[in-house]
C-alpha positions as CSV (number, residue, x, y, z in Angstrom):
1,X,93.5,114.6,98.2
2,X,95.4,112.3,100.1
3,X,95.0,112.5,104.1
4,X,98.6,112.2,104.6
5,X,101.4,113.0,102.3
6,X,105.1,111.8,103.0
7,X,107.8,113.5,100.4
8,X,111.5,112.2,100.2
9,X,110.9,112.2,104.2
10,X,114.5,111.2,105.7
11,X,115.9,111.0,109.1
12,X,119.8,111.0,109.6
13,X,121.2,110.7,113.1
14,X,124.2,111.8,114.7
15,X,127.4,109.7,113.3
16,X,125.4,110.0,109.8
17,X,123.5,106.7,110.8
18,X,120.5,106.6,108.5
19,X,117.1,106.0,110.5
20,X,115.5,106.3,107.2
21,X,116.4,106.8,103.6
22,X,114.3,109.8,101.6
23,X,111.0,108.2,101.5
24,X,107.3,109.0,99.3
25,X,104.4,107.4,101.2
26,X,100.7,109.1,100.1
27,X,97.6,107.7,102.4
28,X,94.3,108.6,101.7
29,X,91.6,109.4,104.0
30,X,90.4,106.7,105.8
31,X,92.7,103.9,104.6
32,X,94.5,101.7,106.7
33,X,98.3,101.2,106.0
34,X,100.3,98.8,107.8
35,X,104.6,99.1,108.0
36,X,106.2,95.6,108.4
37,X,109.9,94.6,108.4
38,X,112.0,93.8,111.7
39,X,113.4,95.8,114.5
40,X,115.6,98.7,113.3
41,X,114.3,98.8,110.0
42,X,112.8,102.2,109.9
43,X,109.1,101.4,111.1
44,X,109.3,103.2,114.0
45,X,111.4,106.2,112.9
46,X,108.7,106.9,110.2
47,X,105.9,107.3,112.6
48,X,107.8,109.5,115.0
49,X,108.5,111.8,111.8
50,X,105.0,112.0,111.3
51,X,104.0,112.5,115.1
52,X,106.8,115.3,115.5
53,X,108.8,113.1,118.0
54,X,111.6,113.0,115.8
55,X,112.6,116.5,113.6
56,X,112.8,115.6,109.8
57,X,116.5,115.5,108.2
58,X,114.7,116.5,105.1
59,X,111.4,116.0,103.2
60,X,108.0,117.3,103.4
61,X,104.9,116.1,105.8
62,X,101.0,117.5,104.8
63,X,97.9,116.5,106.4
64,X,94.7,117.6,104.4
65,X,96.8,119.5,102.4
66,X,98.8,121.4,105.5
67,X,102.1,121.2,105.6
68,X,102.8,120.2,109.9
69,X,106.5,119.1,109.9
70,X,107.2,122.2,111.1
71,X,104.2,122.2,113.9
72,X,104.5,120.8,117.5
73,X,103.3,117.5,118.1
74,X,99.8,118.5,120.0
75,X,98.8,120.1,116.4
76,X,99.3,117.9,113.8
77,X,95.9,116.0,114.4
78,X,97.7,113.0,115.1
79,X,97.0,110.3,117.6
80,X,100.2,108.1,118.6
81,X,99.6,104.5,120.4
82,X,102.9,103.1,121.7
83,X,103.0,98.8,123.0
84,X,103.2,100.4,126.4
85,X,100.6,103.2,125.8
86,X,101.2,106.5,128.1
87,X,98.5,106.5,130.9
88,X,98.8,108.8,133.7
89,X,99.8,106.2,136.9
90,X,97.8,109.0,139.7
91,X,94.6,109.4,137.4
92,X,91.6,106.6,137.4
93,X,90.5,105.8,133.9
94,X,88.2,107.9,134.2
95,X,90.5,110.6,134.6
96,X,92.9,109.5,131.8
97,X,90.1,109.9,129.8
98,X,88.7,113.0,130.6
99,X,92.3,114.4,130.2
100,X,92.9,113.4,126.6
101,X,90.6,116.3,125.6
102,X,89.6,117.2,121.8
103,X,91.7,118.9,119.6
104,X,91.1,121.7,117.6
105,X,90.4,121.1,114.4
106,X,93.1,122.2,111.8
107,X,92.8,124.2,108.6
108,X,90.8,121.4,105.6
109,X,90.4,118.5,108.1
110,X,87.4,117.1,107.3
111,X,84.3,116.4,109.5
112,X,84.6,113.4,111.8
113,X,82.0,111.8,113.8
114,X,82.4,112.7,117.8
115,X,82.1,110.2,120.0
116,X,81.9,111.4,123.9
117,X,82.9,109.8,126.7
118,X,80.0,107.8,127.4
119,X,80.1,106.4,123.9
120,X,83.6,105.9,124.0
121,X,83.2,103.6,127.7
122,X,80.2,101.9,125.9
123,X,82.4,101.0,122.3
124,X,85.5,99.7,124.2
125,X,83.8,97.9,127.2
126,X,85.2,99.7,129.8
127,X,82.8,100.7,132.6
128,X,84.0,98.5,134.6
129,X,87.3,99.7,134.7
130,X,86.9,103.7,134.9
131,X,87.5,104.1,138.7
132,X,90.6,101.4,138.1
133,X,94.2,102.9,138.3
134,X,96.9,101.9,135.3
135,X,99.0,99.9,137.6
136,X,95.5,97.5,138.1
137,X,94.9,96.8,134.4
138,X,96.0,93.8,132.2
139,X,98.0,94.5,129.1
140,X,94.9,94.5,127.0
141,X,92.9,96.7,128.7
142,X,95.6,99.1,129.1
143,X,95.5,99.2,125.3
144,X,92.1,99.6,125.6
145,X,92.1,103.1,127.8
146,X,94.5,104.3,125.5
147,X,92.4,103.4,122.3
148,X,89.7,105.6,124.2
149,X,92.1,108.5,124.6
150,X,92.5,108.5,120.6
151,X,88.4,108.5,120.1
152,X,87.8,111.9,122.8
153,X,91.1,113.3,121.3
154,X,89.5,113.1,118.0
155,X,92.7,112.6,116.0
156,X,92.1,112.0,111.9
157,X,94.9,110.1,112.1
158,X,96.1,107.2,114.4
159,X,99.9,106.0,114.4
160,X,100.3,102.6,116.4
161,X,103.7,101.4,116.8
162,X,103.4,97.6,117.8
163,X,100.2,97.8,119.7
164,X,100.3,94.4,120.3
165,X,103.4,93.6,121.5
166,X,102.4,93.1,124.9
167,X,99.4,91.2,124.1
168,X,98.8,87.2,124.3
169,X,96.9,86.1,121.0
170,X,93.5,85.6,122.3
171,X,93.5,89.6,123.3
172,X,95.6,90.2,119.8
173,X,92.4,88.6,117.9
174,X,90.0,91.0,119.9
175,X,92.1,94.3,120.1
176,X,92.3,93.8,116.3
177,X,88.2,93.6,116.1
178,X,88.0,96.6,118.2
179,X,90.2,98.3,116.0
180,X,88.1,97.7,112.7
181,X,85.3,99.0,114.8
182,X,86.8,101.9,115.8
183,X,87.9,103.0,112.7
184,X,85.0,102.4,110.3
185,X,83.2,104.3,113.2
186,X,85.7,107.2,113.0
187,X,86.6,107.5,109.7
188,X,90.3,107.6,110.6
189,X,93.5,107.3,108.6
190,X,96.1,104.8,110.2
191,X,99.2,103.7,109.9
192,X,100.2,100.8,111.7
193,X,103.5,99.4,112.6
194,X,104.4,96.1,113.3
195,X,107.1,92.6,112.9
196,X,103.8,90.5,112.3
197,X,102.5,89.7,108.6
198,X,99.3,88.6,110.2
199,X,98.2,91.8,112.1
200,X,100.0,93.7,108.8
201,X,97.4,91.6,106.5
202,X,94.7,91.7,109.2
203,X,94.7,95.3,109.7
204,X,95.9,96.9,106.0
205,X,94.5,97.2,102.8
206,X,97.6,98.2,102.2
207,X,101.1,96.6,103.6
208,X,104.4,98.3,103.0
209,X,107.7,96.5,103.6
210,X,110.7,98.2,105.5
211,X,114.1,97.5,105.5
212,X,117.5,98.9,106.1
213,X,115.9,102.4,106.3
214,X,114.0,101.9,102.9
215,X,110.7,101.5,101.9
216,X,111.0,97.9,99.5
217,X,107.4,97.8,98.3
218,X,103.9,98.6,99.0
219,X,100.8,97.2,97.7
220,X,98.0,95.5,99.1
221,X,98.6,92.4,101.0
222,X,97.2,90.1,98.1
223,X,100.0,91.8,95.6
224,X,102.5,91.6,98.6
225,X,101.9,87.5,98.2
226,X,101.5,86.8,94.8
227,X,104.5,89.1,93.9
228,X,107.0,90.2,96.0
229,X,109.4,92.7,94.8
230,X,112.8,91.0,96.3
231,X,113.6,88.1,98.7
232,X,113.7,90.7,101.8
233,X,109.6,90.9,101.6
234,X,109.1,87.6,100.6
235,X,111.1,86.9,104.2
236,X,109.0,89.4,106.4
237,X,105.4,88.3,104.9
238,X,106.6,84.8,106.2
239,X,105.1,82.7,103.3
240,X,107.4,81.5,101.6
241,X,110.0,78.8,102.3
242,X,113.5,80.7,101.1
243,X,116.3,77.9,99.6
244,X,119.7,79.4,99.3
245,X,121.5,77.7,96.4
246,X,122.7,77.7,92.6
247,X,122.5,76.2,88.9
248,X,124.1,72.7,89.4
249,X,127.3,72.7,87.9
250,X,127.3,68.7,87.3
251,X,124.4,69.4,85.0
252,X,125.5,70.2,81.5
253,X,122.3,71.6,80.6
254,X,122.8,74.2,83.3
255,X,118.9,74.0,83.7
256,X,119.1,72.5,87.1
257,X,119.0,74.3,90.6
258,X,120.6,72.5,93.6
259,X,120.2,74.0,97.1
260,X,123.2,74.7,99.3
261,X,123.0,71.2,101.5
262,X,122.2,69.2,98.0
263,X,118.6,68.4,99.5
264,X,116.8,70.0,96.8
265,X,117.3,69.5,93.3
266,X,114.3,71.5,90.9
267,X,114.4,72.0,87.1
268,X,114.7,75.9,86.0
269,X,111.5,76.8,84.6
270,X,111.1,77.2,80.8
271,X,110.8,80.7,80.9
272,X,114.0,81.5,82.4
273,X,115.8,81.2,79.2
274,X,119.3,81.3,78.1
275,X,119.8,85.2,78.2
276,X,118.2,85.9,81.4
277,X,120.0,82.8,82.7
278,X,123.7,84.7,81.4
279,X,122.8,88.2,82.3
280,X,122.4,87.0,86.3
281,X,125.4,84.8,86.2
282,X,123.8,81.4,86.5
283,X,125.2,79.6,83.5
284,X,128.7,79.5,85.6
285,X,126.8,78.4,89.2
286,X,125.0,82.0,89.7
287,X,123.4,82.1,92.7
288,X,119.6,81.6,93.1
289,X,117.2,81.6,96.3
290,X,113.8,79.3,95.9
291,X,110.7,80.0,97.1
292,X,108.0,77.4,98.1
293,X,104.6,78.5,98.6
294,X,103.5,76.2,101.9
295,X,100.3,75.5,100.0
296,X,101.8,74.6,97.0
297,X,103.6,71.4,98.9
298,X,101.5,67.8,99.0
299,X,102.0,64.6,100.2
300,X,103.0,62.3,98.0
301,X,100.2,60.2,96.4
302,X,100.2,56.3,97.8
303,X,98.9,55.6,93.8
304,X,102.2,57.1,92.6
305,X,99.8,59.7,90.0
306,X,102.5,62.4,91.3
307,X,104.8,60.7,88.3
308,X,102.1,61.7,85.3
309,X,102.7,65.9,86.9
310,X,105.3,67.9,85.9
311,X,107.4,68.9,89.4
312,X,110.0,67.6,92.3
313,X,109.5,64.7,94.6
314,X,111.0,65.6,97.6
315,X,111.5,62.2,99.6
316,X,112.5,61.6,103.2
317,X,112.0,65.0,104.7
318,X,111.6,64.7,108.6
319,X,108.5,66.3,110.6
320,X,110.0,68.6,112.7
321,X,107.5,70.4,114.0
322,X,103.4,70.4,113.6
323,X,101.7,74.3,114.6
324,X,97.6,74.6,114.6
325,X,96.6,77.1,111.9
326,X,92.6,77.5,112.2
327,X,91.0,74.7,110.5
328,X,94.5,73.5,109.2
329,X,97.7,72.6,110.1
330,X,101.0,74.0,109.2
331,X,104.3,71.1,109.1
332,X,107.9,71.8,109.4
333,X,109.5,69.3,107.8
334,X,113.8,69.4,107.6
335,X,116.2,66.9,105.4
336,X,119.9,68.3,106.5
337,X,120.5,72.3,106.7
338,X,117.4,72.6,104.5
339,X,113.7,73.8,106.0
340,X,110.1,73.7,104.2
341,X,106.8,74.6,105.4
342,X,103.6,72.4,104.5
343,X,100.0,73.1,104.9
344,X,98.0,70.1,106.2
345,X,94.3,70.6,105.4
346,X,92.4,67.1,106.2
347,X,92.9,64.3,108.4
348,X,95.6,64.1,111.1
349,X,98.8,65.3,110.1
350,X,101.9,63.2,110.3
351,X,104.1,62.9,113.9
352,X,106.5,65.4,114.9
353,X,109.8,62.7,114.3
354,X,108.2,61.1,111.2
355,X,109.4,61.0,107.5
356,X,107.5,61.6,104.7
357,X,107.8,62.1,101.2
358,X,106.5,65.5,99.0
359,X,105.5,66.4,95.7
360,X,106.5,70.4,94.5
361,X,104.4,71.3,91.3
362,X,107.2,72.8,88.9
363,X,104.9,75.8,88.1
364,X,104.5,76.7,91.9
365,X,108.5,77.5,92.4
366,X,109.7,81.2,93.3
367,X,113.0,82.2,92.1
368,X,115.0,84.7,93.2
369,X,118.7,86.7,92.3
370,X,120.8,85.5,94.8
371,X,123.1,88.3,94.6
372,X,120.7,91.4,94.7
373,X,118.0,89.3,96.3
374,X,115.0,90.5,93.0
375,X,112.3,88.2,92.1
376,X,113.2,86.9,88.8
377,X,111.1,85.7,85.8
378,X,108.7,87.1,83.5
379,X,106.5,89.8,84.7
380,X,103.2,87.7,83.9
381,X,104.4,85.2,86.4
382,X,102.7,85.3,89.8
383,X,103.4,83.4,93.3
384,X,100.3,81.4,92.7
């Protein structure tokens, strides 16, 4: 039985603005989901529905099997952390601890490990800080103190809404450790909200996308990146490098895509035959949006070999920007309107100011409908 059970859940506010379209989200117990997509797309609206913040415009909410949408918030067994969590400002730590309480349990929860106080101080480093006030904590250890209030409270499932918002990344990496911790410890469902495809991926074995109010697609973060449903999640996982353009009208073939600025020029792959290529408009200059996997992008080779592989060179790009990514490096490089990510994974990567020249493998493209924004092709054909 799943842990938490969403049915056509929809919140509609006053003016009829749509906080969130009817919406089917099932979690099992223990799994970890995480809700991406930018500000005002419904993240945050779905886990007030579920805390009983917000009151439902319609739908269904069970936990273990008991409907709660119509129960307070203190008895739905549900533990809410906010990016500024709630402490109270005239308790100690201590205090805000020993406040949290334990809940009762409700009707088929099942058993979860308790953890007491002294556990709880001992799990989250904290001793130093229980005779601390709020006002004397950094960011991160505030988090901290309210992570502890979610282990005495003993809530089977945790809602975070941006928990790292306020956090620089060093305390990000380690807040995100504690958090596995916690939870294989606990045995707890959550459902975590956030802008960030690397907590989202990081933190769910499962990632669903949100946007305008609607749920786009959900899978886990592997299926996310090898297949995204639409160019909307292909934007918010931030892998992809998105080119707005259409079929080249100068070529009579009308197998030829040409990006907007006329920096990119890519053959149409085979399989995107002369049906599919009418149905979607593209034999009159349809639009299409292409998707580069960062990965998939190489320098081109000094031997000239690139000319024996089927694909795009893609010369004089400028380096616009070099970012650190672990062990790698990840390169902006721009040639007019037009933007591409590279990864760089040996030797020193190229100055920021610097042109170089690229080779796209054909089979590596994403293609998109411009107009409704799907992922196009046949079904058997992955990301990479």
């Amino acid at each position: 039985m799943p842990s938490l059970s969403l049915t056509r859940v929809a919140k509609t506010y006053s003016g009829n603005t749509i906080g969130l379209h009817p919406t089917d989200l099932e979690v099992e117990s223990g799994e970890r989901v995480a809700l991406l997509g930018p500000s005002g797309s419904g993240k945050s609206t779905l886990l007030r529905l579920i805390s009983g913040l917000e009151e439902l415009s319609e739908g269904t909410i069970t936990i273990n099997g008991e409907r709660v949408d119509r129960l307070p918030p203190h008895r739905r067994s549900v533990g809410f952390l906010s990016q500024r969590p709630a402490l109270y400002p005239h308790l100690t730590v201590e205090q805000n601890l020993l406040a949290s309480g334990t809940q009762s349990p409700r009707k088929h929860t099942p058993p979860t490990h308790h953890i007491s106080l002294a556990e709880t101080v001992e799990l989250l480093r904290i001793s130093p800080l229980l005779s601390r006030l709020p006002h004397e904590l950094s960011g991160g250890e505030r988090q901290r103190v309210a992570l502890g209030k979610l282990l005495i409270r003993q809530a089977g499932v945790w809602l975070l809404d941006e928990p790292f918002g306020a956090l620089d990344p060093v305390f990000r990496t380690e807040f995100r450790a504690d958090l596995h911790l916690l939870l294989e410890r606990t045995g707890a469902t959550m459902i975590i909200v956030t802008h960030d495809p690397i907590d989202a991926s990081a933190l769910g074995r499962r990632i669903g996308v949100l946007g305008d109010g609607r749920l786009q697609q959900i899978g886990s973060p592997d299926e996310l990146r090898t297949r995204p449903g639409n160019r909307f999640v292909a934007f918010c996982l931030g892998r992809l490098s998105l080119i707005d353009g259409r079929v080249n009208r100068g070529d009579p073939s009308g197998r030829t895509f040409v990006s907007e600025c006329g920096s990119v020029v890519v053959p149409l792959p085979d399989w995107l035959d002369s049906n599919l290529a009418n149905r979607l408009g593209m034999a009159t200059g349809g639009s299409l949006t292409l998707g580069i996997r960062p990965e998939a992008v190489a320098a081109v080779q000094a031997d000239g070999s690139d000319a024996t592989r089927p694909g795009v060179i893609l010369a004089g790009w400028s380096v616009v920007a070099v970012e650190p990514a672990g062990s790698r490096w990840v390169l902006t490089a721009a040639r007019g309107r037009t933007r591409i990510r590279v990864e760089w994974s040996s030797g020193s990567p190229p100055l920021v100011g610097s042109l170089a020249d690229w080779f796209l493998p054909a089979d590596h493209c994403v293609w998109f409908d411009g107009q409704t924004g799907r992922r196009i092709g046949d079904s058997e054909q992955p990301v990479g």
